[in-house]
C-alpha positions, -999 to 999 in steps of 0.1 A, spaced: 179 -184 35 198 -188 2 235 -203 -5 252 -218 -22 269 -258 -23 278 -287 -43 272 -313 -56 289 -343 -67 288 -382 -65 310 -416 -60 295 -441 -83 258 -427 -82 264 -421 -41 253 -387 -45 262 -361 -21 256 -319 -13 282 -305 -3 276 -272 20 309 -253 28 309 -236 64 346 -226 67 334 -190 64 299 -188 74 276 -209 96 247 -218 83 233 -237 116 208 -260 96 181 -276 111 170 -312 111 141 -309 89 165 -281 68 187 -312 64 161 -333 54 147 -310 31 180 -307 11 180 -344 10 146 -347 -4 145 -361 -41 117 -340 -45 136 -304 -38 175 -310 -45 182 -350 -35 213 -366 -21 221 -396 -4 237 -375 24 249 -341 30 283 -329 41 293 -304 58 327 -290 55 340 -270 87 378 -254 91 401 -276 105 432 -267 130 451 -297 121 435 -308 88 424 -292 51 391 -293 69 366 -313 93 336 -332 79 306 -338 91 277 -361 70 243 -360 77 219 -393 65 193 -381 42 169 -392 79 187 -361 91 210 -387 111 247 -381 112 271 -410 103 306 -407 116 327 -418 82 315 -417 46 342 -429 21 328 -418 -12 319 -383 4 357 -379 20 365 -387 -20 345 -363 -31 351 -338 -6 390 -343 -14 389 -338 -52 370 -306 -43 396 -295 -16 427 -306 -41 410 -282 -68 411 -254 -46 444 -252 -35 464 -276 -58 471 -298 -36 473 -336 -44 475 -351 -4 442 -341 15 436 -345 52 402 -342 67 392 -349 104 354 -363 110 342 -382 143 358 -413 136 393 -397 129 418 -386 106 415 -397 68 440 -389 43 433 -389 2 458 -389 -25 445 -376 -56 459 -398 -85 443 -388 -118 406 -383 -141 389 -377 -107 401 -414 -93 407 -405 -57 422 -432 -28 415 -423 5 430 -443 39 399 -454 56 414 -464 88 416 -500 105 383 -520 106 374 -532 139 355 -566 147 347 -567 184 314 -569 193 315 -538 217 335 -513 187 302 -524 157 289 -519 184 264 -547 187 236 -555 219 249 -589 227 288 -603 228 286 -628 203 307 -637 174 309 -610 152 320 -630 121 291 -654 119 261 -638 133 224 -660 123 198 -636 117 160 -640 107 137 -623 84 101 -638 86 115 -677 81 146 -670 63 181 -673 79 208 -649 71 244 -655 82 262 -625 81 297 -606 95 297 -574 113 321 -545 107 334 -512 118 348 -488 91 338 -455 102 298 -468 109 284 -506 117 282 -528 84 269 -563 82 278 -584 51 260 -616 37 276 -639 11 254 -653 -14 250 -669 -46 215 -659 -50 219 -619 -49 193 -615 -77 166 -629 -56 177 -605 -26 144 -579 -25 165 -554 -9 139 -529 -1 124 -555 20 150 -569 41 170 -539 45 152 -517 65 140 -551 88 179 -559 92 192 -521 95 168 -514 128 175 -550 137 177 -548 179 213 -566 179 225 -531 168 215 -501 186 227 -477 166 214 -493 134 237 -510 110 243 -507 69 236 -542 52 253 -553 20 246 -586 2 277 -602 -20 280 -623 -47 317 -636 -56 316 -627 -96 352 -636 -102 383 -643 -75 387 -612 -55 360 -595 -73 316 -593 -58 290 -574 -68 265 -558 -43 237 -542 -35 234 -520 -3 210 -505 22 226 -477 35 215 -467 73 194 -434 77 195 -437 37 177 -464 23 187 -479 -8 214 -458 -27 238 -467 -58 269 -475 -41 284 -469 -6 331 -462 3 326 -479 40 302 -507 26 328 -516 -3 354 -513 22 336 -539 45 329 -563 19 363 -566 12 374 -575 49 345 -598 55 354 -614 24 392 -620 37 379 -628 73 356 -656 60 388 -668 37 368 -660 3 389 -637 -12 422 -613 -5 433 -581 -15 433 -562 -32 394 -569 -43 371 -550 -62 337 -546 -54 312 -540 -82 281 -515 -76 256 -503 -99 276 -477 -120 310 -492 -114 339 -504 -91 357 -493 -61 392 -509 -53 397 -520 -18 433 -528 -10 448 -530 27 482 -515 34 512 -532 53 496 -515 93 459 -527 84 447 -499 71 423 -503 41 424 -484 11 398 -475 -10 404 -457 -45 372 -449 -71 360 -426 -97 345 -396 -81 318 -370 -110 326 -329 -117 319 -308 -91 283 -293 -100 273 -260 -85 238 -255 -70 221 -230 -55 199 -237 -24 170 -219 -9 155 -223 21 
């Protein structure tokens, strides 16, 4: 099987892009996986973009595990600066599991997209236990993390710290992301406040691994950071290749806006 896709990327979050408004290409797990593999194309996760009734188009993104996740903020970005170059349109509406997310293309590729309102309760992360979502103790051989859980589209847990250079991500990451207090696995970011309203992070993303930045995982850094009383919005949060600006509007919404690459055309062969 041979077609063709795109790809593009949100701060180093790099993402294929398969377009099936016109023809189904009904790929497989291990198909998916394959795409995904660094060693044949590579992307953090694939998209799929599907025709839409009510919206530009309906997403669906698949972890580089083959494992769908139901929101991806860099990857609506992305998908929106692709759909606003088609049809010259600068307000794009795409429908994915979690809902309806609208993008306003500003200008240079800087896209904001409406991510929706977090939710905190224990049941909506969802978590295995009702406990308190905002300071929840957890342990890695003898050391204590205290983190927040958060909803933006998948489960995040944030931990504040001073000492992010000592964090050995590819360690505790995949112990905390299959931790048992989250059955459907979780994404874990570690903080540092660099300046007011302003941390840097590093991120393990769920069915991904380690990857350069992540939309949701900005997005709930910023509302853990307001939760906990550490910062307000609108904050920026500082990944590998850059920022994303996380702002919240006046019905609770948050807002993300970032840089998203060119759209790159690839061929792919099955």
């Amino acid at each position: 099987m041979n077609f063709k896709a795109y790809k593009m990327d949100g701060l180093g979050n790099d993402f294929v892009i398969i377009d099936q408004r016109e023809k189904n290409y009904d790929l497989s797990n291990s198909q998916i996986r394959k795409i995904c593999d660094r060693g044949f194309i590579g992307c953090d996760q694939l998209i799929i973009i599907n025709k839409s009734d009510t919206c530009d188009a309906f997403l669906t993104f698949k972890n580089s595990d083959g494992s769908e996740s139901a929101a991806c903020g860099n990857g609506t970005r992305c998908v929106a600066s692709l759909l606003s170059k088609e049809n010259s349109k600068n307000l794009i509406t795409v429908e994915t599991s979690f809902g309806k997310l609208a993008s306003i293309i500003l200008k240079n590729n800087l896209i904001q997209t409406n991510i929706g309102k977090p939710k905190t309760n224990w049941d909506q992360i969802p978590l295995s236990e009702k406990i308190d979502t905002k300071k929840i103790k957890m342990m890695v051989g003898d050391i204590e993390f205290l983190g927040t859980a958060i909803n933006v589209g998948n489960p995040h847990i944030i931990f504040f710290t001073n000492g992010l250079e000592k964090i050995e991500i590819e360690k505790v990451g995949p112990i905390l992301e299959n931790h048992k207090l989250f059955p459907e696995k979780v994404n874990v970011t570690f903080a540092k406040e660099k300046s007011k309203n302003h941390f840097k992070v590093l991120h393990w993303e769920r069915g991904a691994g380690l990857t350069k930045a992540c939309g949701t995982a900005a997005c709930a850094t910023a509302v853990a950071g307001e939760i906990n009383g550490i910062s307000k919005f609108p904050t920026e949060i500082e990944f590998k290749l850059g920022k994303i600006k996380i702002n919240m509007d006046e019905q609770g919404n948050v807002i993300m806006e970032g840089l998203v690459s060119e759209i790159k055309h690839i061929d792919i062969n099955l």
